[in-house]
C-alpha positions, -999 to 999 in steps of 0.1 A, spaced: 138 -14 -106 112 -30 -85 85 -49 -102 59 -72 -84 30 -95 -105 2 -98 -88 -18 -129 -102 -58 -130 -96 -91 -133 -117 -61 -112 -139 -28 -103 -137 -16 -70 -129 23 -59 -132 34 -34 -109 67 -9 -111 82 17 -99 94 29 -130 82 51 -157 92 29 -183 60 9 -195 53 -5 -234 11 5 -233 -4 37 -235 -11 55 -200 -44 55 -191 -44 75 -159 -40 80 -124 -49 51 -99 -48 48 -58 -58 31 -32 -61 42 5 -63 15 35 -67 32 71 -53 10 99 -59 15 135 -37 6 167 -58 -17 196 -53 -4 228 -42 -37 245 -13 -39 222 1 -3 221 5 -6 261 25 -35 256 41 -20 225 47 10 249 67 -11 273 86 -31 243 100 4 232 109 15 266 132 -7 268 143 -10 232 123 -40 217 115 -42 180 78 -29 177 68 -56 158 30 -50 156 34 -19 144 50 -32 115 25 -55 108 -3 -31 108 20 -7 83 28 -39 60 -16 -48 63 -24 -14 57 0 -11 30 -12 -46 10 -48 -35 15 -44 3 -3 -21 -18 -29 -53 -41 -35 -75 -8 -36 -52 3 -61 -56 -25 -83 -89 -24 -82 -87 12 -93 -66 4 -122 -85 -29 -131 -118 -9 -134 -98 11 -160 -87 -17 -183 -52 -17 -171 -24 -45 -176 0 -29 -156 8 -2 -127 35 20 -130 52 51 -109 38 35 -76 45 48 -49 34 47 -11 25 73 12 19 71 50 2 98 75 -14 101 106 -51 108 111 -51 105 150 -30 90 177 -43 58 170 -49 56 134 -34 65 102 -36 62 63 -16 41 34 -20 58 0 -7 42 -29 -5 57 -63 6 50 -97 -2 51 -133 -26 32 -148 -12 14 -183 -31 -5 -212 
């Protein structure tokens, strides 16, 4: 079980489990779109050819993926919500040089 506070103007549990003690509310998400800068996928481009840890890339996934998280909170704290559960994360591609973090959950009172 994974389960992650999140301590603001109020706190906000998160899970990945379906086990909660409130009474589900609904559905919450939040998207974050990230983008790659040019400068840095050239040089990204050369890391990988010769086998480098793409490091940038990871920090734009792990940005992108704390910003659709914070969306999500938001959702679920314009609900009433205590808690988050069922999250998950979801990543595609909108173009070569951009693409979308979904997070979803289940908003609980």
């Amino acid at each position: 079980m994974f389960q992650h506070v999140v301590k603001g103007e109020n706190t906000m549990i998160i899970k990945n489990t379906s086990a909660c003690k409130g009474k589900e509310i609904g559905l919450v998400t939040g998207e974050f779109v990230a983008s790659r800068i040019f400068y840095k996928d050239f040089f990204n481009s050369v890391r990988n050819f010769f086998g480098f840890p793409l490091k940038s890339y990871a920090h734009m996934l792990s940005d992108a993926k704390d910003g659709a998280l914070k969306e999500m909170i938001k959702d679920a704290e314009g609900l009433g919500a205590k808690e988050i559960i069922n999250v998950r994360f979801a990543i595609t591609t909108l173009t070569n040089d951009s693409a979308v973090v979904l997070a979803s959950g289940t908003a609980v009172n």
